[in-house]
C-alpha positions in Angstrom: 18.5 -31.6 -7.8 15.6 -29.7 -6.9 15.5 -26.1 -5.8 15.7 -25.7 -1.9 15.9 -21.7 -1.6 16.4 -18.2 -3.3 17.9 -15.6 -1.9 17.2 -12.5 -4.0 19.4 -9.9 -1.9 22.6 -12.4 -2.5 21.6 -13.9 -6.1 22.4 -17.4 -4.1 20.1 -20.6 -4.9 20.5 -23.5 -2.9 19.6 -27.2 -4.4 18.8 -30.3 -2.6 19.9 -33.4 -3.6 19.2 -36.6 -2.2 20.2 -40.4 -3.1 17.6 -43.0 -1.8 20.1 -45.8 -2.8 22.4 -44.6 -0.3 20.7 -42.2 1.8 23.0 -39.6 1.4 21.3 -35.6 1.0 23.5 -33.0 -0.6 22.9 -29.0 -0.2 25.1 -27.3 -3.1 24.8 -23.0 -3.2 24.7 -21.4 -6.4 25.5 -18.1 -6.4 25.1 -15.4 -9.3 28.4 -13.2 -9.0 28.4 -11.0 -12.4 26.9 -8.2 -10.2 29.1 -8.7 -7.8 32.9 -9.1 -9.6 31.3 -5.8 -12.1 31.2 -3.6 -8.8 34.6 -5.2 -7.4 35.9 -4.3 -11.0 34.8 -0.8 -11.1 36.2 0.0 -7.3 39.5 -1.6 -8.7 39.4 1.0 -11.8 38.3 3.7 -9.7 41.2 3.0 -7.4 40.5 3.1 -3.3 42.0 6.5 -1.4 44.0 4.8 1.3 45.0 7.9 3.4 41.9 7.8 5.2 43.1 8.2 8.9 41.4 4.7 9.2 43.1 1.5 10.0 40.1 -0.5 8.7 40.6 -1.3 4.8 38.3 -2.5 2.5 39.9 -5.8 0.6 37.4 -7.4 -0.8 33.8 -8.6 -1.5 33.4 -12.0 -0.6 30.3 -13.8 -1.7 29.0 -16.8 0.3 29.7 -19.7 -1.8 32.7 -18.5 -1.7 33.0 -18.5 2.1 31.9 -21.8 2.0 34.7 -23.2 0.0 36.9 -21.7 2.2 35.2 -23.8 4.7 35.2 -27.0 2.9 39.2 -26.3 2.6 39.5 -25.5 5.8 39.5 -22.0 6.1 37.2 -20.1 8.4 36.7 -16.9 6.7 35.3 -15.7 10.3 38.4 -16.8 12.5 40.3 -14.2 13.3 43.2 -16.8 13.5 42.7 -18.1 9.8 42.7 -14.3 8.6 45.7 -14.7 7.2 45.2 -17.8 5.4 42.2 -16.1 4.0 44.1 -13.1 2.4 46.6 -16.2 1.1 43.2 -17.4 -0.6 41.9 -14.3 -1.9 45.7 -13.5 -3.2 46.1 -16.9 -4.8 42.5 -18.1 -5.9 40.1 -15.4 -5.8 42.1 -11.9 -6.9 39.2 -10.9 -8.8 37.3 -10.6 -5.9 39.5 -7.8 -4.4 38.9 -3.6 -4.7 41.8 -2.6 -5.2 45.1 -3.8 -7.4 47.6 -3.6 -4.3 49.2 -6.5 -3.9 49.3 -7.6 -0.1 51.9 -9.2 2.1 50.7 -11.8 4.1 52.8 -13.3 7.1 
């Protein structure tokens, strides 16, 4: 695989692969998330103040490669209709990338 792009604001490296034999390219994104799942951990410890007046909550930090294995699964991070299988992702695969400890109920 050969590096394709670097994206220093995300961390996120993509790679291209390609097969001559049976002409099939690949794109596969790499993403650093140490930075990322550090900060998550330290909002977690710090604990979120809840009673904000605000209905707006912040859940998580999701990285991109991450959205994109949502999409490969078929999950669209960005529908509005898939929200709640999202949070049923985030719950089940990807707690670490939440900010808080609650534990939420999705319908």
């Amino acid at each position: 695989m050969d590096l394709f792009d670097y994206d220093p604001l995300t961390g996120t490296a993509e790679y291209f692969d390609y097969d001559p034999m049976s002409g099939a390219a690949k794109v596969t994104a790499v993403q650093e998330l140490t930075p990322l799942l550090d900060h998550n951990l330290a909002l977690r410890n710090e604990g979120i103040k809840h009673k904000t007046g605000s209905p707006i909550r912040h859940y998580a930090t999701v990285p991109l490669t991450v959205i994109l294995e949502m999409k490969k699964n078929g999950i669209d991070f960005y529908d509005k209709n898939d929200m709640p299988k999202v949070l049923k992702e985030i719950e089940a695969t990807y707690p670490h990338l939440k900010v808080d400890n609650m534990r939420h109920s999705i319908k």
